[in-house]
PAZAPA-4460 file (N, C-alpha, C; in steps of 0.05 Angstrom, whole numbers, plus 32768, in hexadecimal, padded with zeros to 4 digits):
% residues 282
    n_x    n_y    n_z   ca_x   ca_y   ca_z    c_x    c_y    c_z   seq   type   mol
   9DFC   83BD   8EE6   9DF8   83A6   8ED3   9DF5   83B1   8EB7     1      X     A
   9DFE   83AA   8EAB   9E03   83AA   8E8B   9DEC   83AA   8E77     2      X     A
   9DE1   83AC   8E61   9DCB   83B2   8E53   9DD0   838D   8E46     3      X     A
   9DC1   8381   8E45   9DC0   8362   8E39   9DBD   836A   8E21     4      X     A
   9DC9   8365   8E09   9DC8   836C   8DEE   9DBD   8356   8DD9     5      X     A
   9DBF   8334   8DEC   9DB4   8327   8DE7   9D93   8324   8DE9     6      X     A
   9D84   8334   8DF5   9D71   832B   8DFE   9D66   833F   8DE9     7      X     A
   9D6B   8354   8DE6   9D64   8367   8DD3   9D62   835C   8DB5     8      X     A
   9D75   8351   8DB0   9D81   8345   8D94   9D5F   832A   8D93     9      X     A
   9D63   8323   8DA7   9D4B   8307   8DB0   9D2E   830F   8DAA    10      X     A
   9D29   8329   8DB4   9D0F   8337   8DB5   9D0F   833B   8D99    11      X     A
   9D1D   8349   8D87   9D18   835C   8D77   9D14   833B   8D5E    12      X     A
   9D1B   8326   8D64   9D17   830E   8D52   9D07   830B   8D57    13      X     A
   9CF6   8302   8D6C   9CDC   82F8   8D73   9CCC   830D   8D6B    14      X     A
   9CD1   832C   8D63   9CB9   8336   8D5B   9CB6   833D   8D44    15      X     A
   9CCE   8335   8D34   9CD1   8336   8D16   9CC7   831D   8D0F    16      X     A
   9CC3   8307   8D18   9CB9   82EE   8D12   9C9B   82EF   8D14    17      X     A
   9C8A   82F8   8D2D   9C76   82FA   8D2E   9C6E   830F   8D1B    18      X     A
   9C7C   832C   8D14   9C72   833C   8CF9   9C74   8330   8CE7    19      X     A
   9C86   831C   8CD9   9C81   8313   8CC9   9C6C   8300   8CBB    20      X     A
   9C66   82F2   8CD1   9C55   82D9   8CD8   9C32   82E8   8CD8    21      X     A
   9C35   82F7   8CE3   9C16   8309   8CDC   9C0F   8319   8CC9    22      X     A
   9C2C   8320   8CBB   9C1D   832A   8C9C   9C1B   8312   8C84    23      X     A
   9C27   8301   8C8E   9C2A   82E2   8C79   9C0F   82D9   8C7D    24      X     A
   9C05   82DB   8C93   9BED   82D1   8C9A   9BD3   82DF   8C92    25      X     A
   9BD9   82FB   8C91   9BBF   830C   8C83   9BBF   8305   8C68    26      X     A
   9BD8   830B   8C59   9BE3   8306   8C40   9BD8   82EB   8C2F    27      X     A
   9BD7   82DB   8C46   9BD1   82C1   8C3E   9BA7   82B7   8C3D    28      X     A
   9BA2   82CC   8C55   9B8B   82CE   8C57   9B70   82DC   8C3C    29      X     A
   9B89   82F1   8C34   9B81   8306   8C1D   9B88   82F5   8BFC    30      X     A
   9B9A   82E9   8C05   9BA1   82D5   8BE9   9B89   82C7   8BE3    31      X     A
   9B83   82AC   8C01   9B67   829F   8BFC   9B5C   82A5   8BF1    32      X     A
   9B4C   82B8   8BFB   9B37   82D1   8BF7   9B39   82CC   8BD4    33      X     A
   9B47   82DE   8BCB   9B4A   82E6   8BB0   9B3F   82D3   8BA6    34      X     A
   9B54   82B6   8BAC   9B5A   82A4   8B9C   9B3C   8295   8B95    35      X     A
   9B23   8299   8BA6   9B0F   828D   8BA1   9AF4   8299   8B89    36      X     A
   9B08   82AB   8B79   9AFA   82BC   8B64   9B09   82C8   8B4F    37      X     A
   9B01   82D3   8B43   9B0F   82E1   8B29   9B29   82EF   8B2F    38      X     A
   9B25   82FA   8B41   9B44   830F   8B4B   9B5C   82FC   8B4E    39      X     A
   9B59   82E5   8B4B   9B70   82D3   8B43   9B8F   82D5   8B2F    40      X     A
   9B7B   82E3   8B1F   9B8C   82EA   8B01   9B97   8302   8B12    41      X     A
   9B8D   831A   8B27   9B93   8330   8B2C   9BAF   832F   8B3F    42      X     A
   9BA2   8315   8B4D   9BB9   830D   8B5B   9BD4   82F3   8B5C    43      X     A
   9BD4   82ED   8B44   9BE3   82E1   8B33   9BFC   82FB   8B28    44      X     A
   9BEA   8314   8B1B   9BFD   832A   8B10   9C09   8335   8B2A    45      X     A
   9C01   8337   8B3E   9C11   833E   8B53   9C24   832F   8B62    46      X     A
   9C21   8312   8B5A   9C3E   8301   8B5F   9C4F   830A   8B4A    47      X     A
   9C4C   830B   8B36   9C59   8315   8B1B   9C64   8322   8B1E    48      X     A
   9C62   833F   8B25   9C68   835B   8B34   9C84   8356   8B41    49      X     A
   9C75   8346   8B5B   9C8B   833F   8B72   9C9F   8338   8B6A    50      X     A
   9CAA   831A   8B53   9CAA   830E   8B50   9CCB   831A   8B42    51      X     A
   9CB6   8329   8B2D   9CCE   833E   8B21   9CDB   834F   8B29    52      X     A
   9CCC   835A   8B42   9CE3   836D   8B51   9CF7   8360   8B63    53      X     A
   9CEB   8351   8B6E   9D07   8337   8B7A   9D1E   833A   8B68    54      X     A
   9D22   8329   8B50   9D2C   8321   8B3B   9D3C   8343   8B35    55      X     A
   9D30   835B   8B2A   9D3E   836B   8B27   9D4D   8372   8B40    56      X     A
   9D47   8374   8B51   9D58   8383   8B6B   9D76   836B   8B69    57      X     A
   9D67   8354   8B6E   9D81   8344   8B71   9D95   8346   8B60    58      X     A
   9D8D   833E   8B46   9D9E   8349   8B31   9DAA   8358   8B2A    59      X     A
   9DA2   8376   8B31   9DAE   838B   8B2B   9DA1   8395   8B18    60      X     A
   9D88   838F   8B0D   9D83   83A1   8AF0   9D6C   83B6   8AF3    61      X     A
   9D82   83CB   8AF6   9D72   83E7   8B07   9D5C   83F0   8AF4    62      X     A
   9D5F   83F1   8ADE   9D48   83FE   8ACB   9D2E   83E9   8AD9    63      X     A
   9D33   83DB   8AD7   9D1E   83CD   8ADA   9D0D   83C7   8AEF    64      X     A
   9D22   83C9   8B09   9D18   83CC   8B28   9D0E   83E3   8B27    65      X     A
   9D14   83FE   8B20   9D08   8419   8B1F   9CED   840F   8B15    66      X     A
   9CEB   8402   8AFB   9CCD   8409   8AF1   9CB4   83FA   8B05    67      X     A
   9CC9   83E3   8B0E   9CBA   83CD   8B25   9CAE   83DF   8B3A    68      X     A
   9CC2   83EF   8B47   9CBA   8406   8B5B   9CA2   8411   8B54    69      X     A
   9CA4   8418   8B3E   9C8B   842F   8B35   9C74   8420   8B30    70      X     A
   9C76   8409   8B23   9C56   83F0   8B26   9C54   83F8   8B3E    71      X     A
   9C65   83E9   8B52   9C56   83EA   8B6F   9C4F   83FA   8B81    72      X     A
   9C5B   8412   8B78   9C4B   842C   8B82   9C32   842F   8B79    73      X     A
   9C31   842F   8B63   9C15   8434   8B58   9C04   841F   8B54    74      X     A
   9C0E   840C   8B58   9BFC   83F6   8B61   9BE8   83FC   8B70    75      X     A
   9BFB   83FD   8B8A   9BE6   83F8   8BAF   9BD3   840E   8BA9    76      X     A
   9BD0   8428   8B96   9BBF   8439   8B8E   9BA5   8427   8B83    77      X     A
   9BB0   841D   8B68   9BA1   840D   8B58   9B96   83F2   8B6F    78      X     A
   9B9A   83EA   8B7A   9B8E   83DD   8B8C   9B77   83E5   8B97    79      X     A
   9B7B   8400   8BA8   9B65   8401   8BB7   9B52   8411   8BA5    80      X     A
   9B57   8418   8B8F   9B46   841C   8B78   9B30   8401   8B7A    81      X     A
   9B40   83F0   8B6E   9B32   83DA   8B65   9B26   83CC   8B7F    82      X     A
   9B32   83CA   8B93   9B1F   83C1   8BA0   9B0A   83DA   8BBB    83      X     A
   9B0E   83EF   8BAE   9AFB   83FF   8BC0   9AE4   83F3   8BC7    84      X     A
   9ACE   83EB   8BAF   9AB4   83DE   8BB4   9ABC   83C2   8BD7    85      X     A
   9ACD   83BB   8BD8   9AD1   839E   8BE8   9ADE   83AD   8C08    86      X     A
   9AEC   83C3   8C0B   9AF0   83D8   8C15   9ADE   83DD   8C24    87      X     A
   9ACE   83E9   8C13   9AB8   83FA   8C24   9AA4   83E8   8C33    88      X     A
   9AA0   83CD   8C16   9A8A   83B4   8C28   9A9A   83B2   8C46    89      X     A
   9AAC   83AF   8C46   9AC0   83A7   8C64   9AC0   83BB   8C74    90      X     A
   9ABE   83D2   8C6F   9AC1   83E3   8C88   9A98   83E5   8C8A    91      X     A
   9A8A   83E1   8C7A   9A6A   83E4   8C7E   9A67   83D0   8C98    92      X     A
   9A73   83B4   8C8D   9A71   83A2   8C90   9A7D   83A0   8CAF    93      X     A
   9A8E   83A9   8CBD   9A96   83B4   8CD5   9A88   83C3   8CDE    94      X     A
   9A78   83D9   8CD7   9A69   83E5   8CE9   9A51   83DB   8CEA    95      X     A
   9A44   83C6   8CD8   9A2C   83B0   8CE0   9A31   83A1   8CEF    96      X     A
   9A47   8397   8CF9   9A50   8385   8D01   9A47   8389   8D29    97      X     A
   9A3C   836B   8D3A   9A2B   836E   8D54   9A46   837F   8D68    98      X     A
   9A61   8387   8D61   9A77   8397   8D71   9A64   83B9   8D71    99      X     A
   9A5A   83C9   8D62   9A4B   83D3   8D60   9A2B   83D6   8D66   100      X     A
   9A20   83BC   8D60   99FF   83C2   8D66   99FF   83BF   8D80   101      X     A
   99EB   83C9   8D84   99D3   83C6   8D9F   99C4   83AB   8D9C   102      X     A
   99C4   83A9   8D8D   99A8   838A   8D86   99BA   836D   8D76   103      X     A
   99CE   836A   8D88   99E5   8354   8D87   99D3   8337   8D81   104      X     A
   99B6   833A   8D8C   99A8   831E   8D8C   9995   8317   8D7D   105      X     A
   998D   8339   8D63   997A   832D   8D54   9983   831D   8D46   106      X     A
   995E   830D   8D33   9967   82F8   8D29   9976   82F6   8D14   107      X     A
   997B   82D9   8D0D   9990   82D9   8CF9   9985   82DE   8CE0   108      X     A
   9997   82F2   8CD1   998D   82F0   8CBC   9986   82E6   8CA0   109      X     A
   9997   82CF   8CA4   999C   82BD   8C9B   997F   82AC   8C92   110      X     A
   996E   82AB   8CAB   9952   829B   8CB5   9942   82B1   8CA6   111      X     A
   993D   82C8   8CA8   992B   82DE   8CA0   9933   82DB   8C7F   112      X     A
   9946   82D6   8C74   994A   82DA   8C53   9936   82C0   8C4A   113      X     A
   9941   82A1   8C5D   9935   828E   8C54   9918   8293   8C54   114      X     A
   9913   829F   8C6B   98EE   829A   8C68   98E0   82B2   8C4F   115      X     A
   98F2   82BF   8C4B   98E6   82D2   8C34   98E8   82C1   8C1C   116      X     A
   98FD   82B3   8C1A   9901   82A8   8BFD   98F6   8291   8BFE   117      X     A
   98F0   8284   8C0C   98D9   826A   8C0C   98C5   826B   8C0D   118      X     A
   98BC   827F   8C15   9898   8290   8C12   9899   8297   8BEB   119      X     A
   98AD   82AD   8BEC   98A9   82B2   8BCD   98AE   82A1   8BBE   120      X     A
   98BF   8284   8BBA   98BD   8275   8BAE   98AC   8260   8BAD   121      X     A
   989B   8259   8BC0   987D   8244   8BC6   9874   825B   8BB7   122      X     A
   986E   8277   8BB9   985A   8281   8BAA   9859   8282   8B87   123      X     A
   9875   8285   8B82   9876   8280   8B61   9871   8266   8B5C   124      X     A
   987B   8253   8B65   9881   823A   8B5C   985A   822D   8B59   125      X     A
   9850   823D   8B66   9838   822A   8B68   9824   8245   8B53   126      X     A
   982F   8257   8B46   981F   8269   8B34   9838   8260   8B1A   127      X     A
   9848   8256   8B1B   985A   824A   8B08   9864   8269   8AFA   128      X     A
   986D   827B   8B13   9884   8290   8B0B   98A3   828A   8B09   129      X     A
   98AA   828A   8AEC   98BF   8289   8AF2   98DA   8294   8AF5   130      X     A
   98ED   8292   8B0F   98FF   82A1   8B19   991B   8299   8B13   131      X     A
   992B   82A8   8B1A   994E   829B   8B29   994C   82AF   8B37   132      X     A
   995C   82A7   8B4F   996A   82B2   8B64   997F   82AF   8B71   133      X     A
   9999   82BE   8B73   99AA   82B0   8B79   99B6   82C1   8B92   134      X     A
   99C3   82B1   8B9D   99C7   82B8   8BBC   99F5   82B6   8BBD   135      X     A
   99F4   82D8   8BBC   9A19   82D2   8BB8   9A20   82C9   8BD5   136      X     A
   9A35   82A9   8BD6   9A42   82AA   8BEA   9A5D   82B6   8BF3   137      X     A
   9A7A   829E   8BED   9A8E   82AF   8BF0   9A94   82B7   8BDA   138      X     A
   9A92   82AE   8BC1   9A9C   82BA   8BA5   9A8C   82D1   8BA1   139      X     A
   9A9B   82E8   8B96   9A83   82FD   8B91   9A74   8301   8B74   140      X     A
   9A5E   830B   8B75   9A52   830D   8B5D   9A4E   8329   8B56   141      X     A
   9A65   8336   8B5D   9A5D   8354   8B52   9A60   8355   8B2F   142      X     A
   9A6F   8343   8B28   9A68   8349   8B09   9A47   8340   8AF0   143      X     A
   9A45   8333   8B0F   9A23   832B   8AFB   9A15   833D   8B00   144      X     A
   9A15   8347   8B23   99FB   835C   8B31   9A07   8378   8B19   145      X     A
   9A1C   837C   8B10   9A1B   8390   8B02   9A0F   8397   8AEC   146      X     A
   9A08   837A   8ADA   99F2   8377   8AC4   99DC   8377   8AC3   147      X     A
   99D1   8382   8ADF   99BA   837D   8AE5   99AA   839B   8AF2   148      X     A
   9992   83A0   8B00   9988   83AE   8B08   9992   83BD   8B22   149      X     A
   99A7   83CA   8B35   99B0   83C7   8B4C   999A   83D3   8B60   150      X     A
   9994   83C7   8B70   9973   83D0   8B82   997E   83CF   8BA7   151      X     A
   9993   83C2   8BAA   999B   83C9   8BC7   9981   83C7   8BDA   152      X     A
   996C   83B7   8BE1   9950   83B0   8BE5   9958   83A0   8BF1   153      X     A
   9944   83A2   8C12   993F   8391   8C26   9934   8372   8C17   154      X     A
   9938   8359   8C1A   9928   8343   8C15   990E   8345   8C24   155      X     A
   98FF   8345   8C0B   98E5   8332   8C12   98D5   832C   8C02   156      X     A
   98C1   831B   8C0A   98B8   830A   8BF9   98A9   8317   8BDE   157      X     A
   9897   8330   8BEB   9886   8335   8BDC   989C   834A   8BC0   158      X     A
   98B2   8353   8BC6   98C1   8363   8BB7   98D1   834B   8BAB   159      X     A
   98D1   8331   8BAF   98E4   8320   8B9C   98CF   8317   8B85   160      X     A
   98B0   8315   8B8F   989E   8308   8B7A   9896   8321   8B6C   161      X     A
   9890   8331   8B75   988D   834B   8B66   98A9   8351   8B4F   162      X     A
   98B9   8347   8B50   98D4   834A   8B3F   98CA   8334   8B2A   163      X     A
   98C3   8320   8B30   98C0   8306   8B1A   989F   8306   8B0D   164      X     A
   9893   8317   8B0E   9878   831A   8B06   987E   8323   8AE7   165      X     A
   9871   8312   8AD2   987A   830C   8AB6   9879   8328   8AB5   166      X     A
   987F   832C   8A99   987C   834F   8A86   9885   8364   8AA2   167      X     A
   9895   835F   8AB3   989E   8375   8AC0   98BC   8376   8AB0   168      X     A
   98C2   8393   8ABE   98DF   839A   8AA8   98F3   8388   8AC5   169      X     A
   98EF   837B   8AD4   9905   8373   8AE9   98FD   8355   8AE4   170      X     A
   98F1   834B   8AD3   98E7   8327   8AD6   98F4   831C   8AD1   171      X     A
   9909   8324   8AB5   991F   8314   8AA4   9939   830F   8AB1   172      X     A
   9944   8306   8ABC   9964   8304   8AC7   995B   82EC   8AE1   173      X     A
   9975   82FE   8AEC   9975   82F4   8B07   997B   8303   8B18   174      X     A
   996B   82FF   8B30   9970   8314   8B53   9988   82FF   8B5A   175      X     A
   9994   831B   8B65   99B1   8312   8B6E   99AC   831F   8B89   176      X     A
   99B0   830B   8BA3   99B0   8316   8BBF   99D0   831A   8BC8   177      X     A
   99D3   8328   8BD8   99F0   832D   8BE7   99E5   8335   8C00   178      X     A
   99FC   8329   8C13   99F4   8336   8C2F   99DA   833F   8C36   179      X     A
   99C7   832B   8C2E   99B4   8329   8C3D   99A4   8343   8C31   180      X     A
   99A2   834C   8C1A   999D   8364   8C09   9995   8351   8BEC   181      X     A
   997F   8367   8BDC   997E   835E   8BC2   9992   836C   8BB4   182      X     A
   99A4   8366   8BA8   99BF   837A   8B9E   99B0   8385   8B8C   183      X     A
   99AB   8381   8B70   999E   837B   8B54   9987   8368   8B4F   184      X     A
   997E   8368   8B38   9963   835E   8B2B   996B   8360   8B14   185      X     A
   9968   834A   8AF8   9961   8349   8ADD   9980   8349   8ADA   186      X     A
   998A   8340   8AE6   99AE   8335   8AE6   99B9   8314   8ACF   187      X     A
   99C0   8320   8AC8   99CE   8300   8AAC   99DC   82FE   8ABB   188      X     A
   99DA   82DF   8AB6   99E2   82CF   8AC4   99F7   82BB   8AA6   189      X     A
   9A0B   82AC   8AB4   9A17   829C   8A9B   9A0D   827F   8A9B   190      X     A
   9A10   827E   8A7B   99F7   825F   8A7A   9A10   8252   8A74   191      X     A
   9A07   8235   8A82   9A1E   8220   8A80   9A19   8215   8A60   192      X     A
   9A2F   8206   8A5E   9A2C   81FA   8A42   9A31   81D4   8A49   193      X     A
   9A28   81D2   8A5E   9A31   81B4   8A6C   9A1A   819C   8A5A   194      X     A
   9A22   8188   8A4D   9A0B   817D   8A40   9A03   8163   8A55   195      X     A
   9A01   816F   8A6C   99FB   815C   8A82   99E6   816A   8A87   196      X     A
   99DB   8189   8A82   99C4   818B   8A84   99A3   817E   8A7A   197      X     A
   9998   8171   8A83   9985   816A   8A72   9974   8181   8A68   198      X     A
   9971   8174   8A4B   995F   8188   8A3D   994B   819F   8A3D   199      X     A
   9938   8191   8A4C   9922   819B   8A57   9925   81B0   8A6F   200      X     A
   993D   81B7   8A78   993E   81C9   8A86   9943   81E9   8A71   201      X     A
   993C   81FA   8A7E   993D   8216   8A6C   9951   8225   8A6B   202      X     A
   9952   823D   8A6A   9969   8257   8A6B   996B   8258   8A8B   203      X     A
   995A   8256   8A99   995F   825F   8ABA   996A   8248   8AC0   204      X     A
   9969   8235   8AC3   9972   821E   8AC7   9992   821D   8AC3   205      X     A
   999A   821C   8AA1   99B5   8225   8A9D   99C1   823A   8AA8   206      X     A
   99B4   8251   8AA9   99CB   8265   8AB5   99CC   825B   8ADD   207      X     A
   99BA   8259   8AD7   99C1   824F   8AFD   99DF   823A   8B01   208      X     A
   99D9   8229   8AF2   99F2   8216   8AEB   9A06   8220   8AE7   209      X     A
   9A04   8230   8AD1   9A1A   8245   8ACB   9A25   8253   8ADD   210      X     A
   9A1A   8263   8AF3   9A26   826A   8B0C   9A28   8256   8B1F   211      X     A
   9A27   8243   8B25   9A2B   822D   8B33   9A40   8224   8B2A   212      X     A
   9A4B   821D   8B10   9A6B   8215   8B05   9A7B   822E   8B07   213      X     A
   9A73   824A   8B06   9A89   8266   8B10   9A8A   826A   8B27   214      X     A
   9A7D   825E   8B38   9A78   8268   8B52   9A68   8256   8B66   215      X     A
   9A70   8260   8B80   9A65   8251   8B96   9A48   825B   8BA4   216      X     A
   9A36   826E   8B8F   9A21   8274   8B91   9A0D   8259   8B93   217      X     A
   99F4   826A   8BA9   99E4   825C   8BB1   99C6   8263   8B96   218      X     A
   99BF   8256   8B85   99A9   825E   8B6F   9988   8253   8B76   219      X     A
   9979   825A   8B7C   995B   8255   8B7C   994F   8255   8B60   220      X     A
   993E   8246   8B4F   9932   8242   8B3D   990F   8235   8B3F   221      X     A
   9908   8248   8B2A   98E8   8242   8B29   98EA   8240   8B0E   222      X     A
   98D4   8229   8B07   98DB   821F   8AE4   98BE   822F   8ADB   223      X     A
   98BB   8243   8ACB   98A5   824C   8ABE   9896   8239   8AB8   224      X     A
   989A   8222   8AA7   988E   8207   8A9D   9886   81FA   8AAF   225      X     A
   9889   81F0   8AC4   9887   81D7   8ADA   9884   81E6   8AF3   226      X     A
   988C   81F9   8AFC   9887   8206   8B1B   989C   81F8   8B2B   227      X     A
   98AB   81EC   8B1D   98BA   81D4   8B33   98D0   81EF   8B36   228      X     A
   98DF   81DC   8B56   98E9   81EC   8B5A   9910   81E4   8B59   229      X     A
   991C   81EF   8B53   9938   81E7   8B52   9947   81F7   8B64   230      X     A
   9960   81EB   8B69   997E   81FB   8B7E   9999   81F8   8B74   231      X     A
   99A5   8202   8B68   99C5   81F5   8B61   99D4   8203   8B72   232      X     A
   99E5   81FC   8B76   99FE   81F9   8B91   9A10   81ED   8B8F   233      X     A
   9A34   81F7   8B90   9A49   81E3   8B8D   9A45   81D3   8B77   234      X     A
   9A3D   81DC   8B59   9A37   81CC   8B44   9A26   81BD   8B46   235      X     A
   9A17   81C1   8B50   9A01   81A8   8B54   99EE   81AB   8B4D   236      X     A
   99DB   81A3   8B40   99C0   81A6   8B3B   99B0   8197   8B49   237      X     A
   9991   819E   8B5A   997B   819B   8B6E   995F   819E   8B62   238      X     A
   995B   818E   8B4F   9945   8194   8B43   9925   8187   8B4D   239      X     A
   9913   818D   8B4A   98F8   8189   8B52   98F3   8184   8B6F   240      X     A
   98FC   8198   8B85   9902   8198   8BA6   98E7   8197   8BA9   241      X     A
   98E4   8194   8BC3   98C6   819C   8BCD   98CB   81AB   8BE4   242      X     A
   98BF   81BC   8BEA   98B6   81CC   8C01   98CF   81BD   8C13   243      X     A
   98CA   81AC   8C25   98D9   81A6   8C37   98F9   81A0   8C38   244      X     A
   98FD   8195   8C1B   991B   8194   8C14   9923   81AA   8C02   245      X     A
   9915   81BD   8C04   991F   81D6   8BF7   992E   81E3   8C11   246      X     A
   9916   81EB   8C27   991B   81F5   8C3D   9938   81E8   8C4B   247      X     A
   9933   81CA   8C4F   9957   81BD   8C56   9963   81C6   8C45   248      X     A
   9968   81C4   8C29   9980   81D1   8C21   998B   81E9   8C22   249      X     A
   9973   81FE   8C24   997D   8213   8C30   998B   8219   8C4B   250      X     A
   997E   8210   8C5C   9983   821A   8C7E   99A9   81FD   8C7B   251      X     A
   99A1   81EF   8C73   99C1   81DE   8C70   99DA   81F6   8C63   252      X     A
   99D5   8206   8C55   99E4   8212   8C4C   99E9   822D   8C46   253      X     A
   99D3   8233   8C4F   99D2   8253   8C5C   99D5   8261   8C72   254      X     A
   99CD   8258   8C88   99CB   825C   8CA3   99E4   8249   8CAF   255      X     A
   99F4   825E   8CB9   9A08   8252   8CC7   9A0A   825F   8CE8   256      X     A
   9A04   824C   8D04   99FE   8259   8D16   9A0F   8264   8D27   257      X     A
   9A01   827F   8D32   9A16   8299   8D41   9A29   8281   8D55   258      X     A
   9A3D   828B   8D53   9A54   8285   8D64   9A67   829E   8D70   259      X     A
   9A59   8295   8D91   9A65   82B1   8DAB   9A87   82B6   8D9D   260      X     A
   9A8E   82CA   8DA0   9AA9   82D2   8D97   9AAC   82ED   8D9B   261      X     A
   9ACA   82EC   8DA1   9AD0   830F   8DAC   9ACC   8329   8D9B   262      X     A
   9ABB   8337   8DA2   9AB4   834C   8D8B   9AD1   8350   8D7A   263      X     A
   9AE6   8352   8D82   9AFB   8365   8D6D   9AFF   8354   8D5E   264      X     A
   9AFD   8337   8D61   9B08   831D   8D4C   9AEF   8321   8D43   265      X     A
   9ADD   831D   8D42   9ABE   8320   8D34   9ABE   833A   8D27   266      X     A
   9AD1   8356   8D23   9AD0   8368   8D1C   9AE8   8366   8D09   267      X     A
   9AFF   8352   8D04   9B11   8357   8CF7   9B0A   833C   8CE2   268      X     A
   9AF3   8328   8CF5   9AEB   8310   8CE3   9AD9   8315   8CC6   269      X     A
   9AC4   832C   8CCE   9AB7   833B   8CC5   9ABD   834D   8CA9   270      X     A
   9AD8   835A   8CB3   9AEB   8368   8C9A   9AF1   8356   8C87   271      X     A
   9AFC   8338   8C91   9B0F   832B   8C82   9AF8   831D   8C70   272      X     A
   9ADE   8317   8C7A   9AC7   8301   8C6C   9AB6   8317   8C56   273      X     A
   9AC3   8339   8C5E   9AB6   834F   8C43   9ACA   834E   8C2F   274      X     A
   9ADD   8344   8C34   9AF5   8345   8C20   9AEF   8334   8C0C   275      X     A
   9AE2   8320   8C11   9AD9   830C   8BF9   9AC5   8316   8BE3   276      X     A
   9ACE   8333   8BDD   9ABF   8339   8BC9   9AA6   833F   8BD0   277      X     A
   9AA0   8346   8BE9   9A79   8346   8BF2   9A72   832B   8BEF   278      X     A
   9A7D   831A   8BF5   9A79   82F9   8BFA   9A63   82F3   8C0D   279      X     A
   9A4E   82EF   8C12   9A33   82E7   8C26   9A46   82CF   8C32   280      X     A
   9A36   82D5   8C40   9A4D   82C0   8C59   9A34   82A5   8C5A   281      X     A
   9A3C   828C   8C62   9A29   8276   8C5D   9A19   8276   8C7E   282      X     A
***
């Protein structure tokens, strides 16, 4: 019997289709990603790139495809330059990940951040210390935590109020949390210029807003003046909460619950949710 040349020809389509179809799909996954932050512009110049080397190859205009060549060689360098810091969170971020631990069932940590930060905020709010705090989700905030103090510090209560205790050199800014970590302390933050703010709100107030219109950060506020307590989120401003609708808005939008799944997808889910820039996952 004869070698089927058709079936060969058949195979080798079906697996060029599916290679194709799974790097479109990472590609597409890593685009998202980008696209929900600054690296936008980064990845805009790399359609650009592409865009032009298409265009020269087709055309014929060799000077120009050569120099195309040479961007994109030294690109994929400049890449993992630039994104080493997001790199490394992803492969950290894989070996924290329950495919690795022994202790697949402690609690969430999600619950342990809230009860630190609702203890230390009842405690300022009622000595009328005032704070920001902001909590990075998927957009990242490495360019603020960089203006700031970097402390890599377990959360807790008594080290977040100890940060906001007046005339300390860490009181002025803002604590910026990541992954369940204090990243920084005494971090600028950007003040909105929205004249929908009412007046009487202060500098913490605005810059919270201010990161709430750049970003999909979660912000905690204590008013030096009033003790009251504020939240902005998704542009929104949450002003004068109490205890119990502070706590709902948090656990609504922080704590998102474990769902059983096969370690390796939970290990490549894991990579893909560090890619967001050290994005805190909700």
């Amino acid at each position: 019997m004869g070698f089927d040349w058709n079936n060969l020809v058949s195979w080798q389509t079906v697996t060029n289709v599916i290679d194709i179809a799974v790097v479109w799909f990472l590609l597409y996954k890593l685009l998202s990603i980008l696209l929900g932050n600054r690296s936008v512009h980064l990845v805009k110049g790399i359609v650009v790139v592409i865009v032009i080397k298409a265009i020269s190859y087709t055309v014929g205009l060799n000077t120009l495809d050569w120099i195309m060549n040479l961007v994109i060689q030294w690109g994929i360098i400049a890449l993992i330059v630039v994104f080493q810091p997001e790199i490394r969170r992803g492969l950290e971020h894989i070996g924290r990940s329950s495919f690795f631990s022994r202790n697949s069932r402690e609690a969430n940590p999600s619950e342990k951040m809230i009860d630190s930060l609702v203890t230390a905020i009842k405690y300022m709010a009622k000595r009328r210390i005032g704070c920001l705090i902001s909590i990075e989700m998927e957009n990242s905030l490495q360019e603020y935590i960089d203006t700031g103090i970097p402390l890599d510090a377990d959360i807790s209560s008594q080290l977040l109020i100890n940060t906001f205790i007046p005339n300390t050199p860490l009181h002025d800014g803002a604590v910026i949390i990541r992954d369940y970590k204090i990243a920084s302390a005494a971090s600028y933050l950007p003040l909105s210029e929205s004249p929908l703010i009412p007046k009487e709100l202060g500098t913490r107030h605005r810059a919270a807003v201010g990161l709430s219109e750049a970003s999909d950060a979660f912000t905690l506020i204590v008013s030096e003046e009033t003790g009251g307590i504020s939240v902005t989120y998704e542009n929104q401003l949450y002003r004068d909460l109490s205890e119990e609708q502070l706590v709902d808005l948090m656990k609504k939008n922080l704590i998102s619950e474990p769902v059983e799944e096969n370690p390796t997808q939970k290990m490549f889910k894991d990579f893909l949710d560090s890619l967001k820039l050290g994005g805190h996952r909700k």
